[in-house]
C-alpha positions as CSV (number, residue, x, y, z in Angstrom):
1,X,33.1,-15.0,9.9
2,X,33.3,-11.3,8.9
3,X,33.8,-12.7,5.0
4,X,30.3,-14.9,6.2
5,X,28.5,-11.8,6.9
6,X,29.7,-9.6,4.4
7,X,28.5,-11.9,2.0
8,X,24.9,-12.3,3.5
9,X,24.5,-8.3,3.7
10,X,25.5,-8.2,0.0
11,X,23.1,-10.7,-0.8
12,X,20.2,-9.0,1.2
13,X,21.1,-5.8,-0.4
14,X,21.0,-7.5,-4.1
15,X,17.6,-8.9,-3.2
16,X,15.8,-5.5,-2.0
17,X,17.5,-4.0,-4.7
18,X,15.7,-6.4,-7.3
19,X,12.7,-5.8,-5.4
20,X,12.3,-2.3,-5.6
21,X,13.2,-2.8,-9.5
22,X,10.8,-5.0,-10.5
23,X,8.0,-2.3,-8.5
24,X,9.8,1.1,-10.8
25,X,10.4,-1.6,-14.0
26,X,8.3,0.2,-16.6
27,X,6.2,-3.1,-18.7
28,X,7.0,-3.0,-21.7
29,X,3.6,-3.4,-24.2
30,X,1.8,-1.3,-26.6
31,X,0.0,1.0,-24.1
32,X,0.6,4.5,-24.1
33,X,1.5,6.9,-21.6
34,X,-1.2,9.0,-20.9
35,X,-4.6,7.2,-20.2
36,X,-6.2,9.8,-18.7
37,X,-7.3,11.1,-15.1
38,X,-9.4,10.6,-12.5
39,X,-11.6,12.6,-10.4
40,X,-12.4,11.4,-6.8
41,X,-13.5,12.3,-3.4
42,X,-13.0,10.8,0.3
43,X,-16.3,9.6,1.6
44,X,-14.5,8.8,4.7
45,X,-13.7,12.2,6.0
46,X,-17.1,13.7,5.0
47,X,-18.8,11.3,6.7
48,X,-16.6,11.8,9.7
49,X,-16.9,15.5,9.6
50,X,-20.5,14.6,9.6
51,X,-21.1,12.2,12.6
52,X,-18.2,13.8,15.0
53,X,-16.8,17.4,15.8
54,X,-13.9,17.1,13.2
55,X,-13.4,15.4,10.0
56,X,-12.6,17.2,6.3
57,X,-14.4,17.6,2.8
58,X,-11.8,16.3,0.4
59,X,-11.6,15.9,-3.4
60,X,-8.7,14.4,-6.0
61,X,-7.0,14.6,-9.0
62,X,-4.8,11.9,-10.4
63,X,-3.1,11.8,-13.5
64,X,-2.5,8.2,-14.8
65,X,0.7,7.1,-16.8
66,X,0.7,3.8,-18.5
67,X,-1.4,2.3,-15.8
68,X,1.5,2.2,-13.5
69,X,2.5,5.6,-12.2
70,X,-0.4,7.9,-10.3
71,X,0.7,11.6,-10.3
72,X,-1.5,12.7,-7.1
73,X,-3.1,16.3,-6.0
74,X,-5.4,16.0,-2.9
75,X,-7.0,19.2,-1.9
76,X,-9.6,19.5,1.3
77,X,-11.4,21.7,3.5
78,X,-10.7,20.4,7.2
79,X,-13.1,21.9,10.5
80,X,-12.9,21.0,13.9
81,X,-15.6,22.5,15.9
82,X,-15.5,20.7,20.1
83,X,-17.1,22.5,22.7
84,X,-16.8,22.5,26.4
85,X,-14.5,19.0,26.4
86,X,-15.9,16.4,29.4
87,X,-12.0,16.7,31.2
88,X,-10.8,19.9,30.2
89,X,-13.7,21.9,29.7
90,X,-11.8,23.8,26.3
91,X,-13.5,24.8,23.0
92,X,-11.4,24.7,19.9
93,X,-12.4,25.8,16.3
94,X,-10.8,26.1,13.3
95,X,-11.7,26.0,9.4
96,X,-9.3,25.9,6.4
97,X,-7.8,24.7,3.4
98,X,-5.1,22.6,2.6
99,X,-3.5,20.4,0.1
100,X,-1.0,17.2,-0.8
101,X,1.0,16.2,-3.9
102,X,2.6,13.7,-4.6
103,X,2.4,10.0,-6.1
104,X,1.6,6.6,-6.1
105,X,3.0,3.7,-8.2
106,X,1.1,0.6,-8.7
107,X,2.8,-3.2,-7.8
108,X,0.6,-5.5,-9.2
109,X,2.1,-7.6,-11.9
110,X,-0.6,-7.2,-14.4
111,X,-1.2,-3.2,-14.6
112,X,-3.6,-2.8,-17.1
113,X,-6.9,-4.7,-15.8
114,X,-8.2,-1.6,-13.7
115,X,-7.9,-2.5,-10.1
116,X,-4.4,-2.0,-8.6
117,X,-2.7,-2.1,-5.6
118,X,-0.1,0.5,-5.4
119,X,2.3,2.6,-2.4
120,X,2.5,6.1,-2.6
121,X,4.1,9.4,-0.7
122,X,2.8,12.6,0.0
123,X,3.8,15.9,1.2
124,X,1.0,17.9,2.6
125,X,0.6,21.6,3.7
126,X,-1.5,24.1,5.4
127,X,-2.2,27.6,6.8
128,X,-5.3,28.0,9.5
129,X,-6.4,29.9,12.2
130,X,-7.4,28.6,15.4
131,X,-9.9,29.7,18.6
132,X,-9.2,28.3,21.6
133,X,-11.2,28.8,24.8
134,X,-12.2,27.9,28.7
135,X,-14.4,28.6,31.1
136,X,-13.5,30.6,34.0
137,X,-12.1,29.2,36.9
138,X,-10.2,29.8,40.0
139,X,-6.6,31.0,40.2
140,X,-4.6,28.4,42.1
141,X,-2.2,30.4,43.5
142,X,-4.1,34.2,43.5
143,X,-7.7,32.7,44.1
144,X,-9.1,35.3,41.3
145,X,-11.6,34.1,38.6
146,X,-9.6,33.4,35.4
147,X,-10.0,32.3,32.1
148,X,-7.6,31.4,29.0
149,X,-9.1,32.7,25.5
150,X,-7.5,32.6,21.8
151,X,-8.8,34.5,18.7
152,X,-7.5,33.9,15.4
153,X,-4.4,32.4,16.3
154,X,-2.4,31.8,13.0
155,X,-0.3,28.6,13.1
156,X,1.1,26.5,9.9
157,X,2.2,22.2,9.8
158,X,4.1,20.7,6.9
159,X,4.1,17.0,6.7
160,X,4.7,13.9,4.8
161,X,2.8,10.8,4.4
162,X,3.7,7.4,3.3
163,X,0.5,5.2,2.1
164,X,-0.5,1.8,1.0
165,X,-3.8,1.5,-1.2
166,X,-6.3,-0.5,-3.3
167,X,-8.6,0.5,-6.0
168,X,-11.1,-1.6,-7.5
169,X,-13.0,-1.5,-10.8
170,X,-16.4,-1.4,-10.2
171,X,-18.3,0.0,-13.5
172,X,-17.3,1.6,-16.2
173,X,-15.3,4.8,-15.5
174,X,-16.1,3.8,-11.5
175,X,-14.1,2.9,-9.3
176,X,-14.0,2.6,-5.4
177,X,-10.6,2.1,-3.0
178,X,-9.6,2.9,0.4
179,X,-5.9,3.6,1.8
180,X,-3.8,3.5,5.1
181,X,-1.6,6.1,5.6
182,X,1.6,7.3,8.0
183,X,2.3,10.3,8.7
184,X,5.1,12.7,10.1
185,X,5.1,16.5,11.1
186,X,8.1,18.2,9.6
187,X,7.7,21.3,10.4
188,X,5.1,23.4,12.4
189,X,4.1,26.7,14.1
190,X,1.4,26.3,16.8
191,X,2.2,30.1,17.2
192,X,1.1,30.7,21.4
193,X,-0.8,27.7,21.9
194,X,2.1,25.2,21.7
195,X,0.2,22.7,20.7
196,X,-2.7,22.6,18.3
197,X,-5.7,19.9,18.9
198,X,-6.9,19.4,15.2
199,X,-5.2,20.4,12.0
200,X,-6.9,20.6,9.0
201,X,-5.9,17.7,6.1
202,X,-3.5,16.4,8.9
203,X,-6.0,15.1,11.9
204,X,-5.8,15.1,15.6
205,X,-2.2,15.9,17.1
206,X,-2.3,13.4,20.0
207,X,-3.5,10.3,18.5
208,X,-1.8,7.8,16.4
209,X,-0.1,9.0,13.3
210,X,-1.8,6.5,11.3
211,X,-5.1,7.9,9.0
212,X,-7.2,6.4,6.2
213,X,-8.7,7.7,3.3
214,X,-12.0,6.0,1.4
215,X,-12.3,6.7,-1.8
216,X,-14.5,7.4,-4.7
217,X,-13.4,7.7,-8.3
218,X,-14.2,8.6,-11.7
219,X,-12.1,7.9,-14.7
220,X,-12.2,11.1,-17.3
């Protein structure tokens, strides 16, 4: 029995192991390495920063190697600007930069047709300042009017993101694609508010970890 199983967990190995080779195997054909780079932006998070109280102005740089391997730079301006919250009655604010690098590598079979279907990671960083505020309300315990108010409140998040996307050739140097994405705080500093609502380039702390990114490009 333990020979039996042995043997099946080698054989599963051998097979992921072929797998994940044949998605790195560089094809070999006449094509160079560099064909070019693309510039893009995410219509998703403008149009959300548009239509809600949070969202991000994002833009994107990808450096394309043999049609197979997608050096990535992402770099954004997230805002979050809610007021007076129906249950809670707190305002939060914040504004800033951030940025994520990484790559993506594309598994389709036939690389060089201009759509693709690829997985990528990324590892994304930033530095804001929040303002946190409520109204005034009654101490439990003192019965005095108090309120809780934050100014300027310097916090930091690192994070990683792993991501599945498509793009497809639309016109010319065109191209539109979208992408679902994971992702996992590494490391943070919410400096005296424990816990930040919104961060910038990352997304709302309390809701699923999953984002999404809609995307248009140009070849250069």
């Amino acid at each position: 029995m333990k020979v039996m199983t042995s043997l099946l967990v080698a054989y599963h190995f051998s097979l992921l192991t072929s797998t994940a080779q044949g998605f790195l195997k560089w094809e070999a054909d006449s094509v160079p390495l560099f064909r070019g780079i693309a510039v893009g932006v995410d219509v998703a998070g403008a149009a959300q920063l548009q239509l809600g109280d949070y969202g991000q102005l994002e833009a994107m740089l990808r450096v394309n190697l043999h049609d197979q391997y997608f050096p990535t730079l992402e770099v954004g301006l997230g805002k979050a600007k809610h007021d007076e919250d129906l249950v809670t009655g707190i305002s939060y604010r914040t504004s800033a930069p951030y940025f994520r690098i990484g790559a993506d590598v594309n598994i389709l079979k036939k690389k060089h047709t201009g759509n693709r279907a690829y997985i990528g990671l990324r590892y994304g960083f930033t530095s804001y300042k929040v303002d946190i505020s409520s109204p005034a309300f009654t101490d439990p315990i003192w019965q005095w009017d108090t309120h809780f108010n934050v100014i300027d409140e310097k916090c930091s998040q690192h994070w990683a993101e792993v991501l599945f996307g498509i793009d497809a050739k639309v016109v010319g140097p065109l191209h539109l694609g979208w992408s679902a994405r994971y992702r996992r705080r590494i490391a943070h500093n919410d400096g005296k508010t424990e816990k930040t609502w919104y961060v910038p380039g990352y997304g709302i702390q309390e809701s699923t970890r999953l984002g999404y990114t809609f995307n248009l490009l140009i070849d250069i």
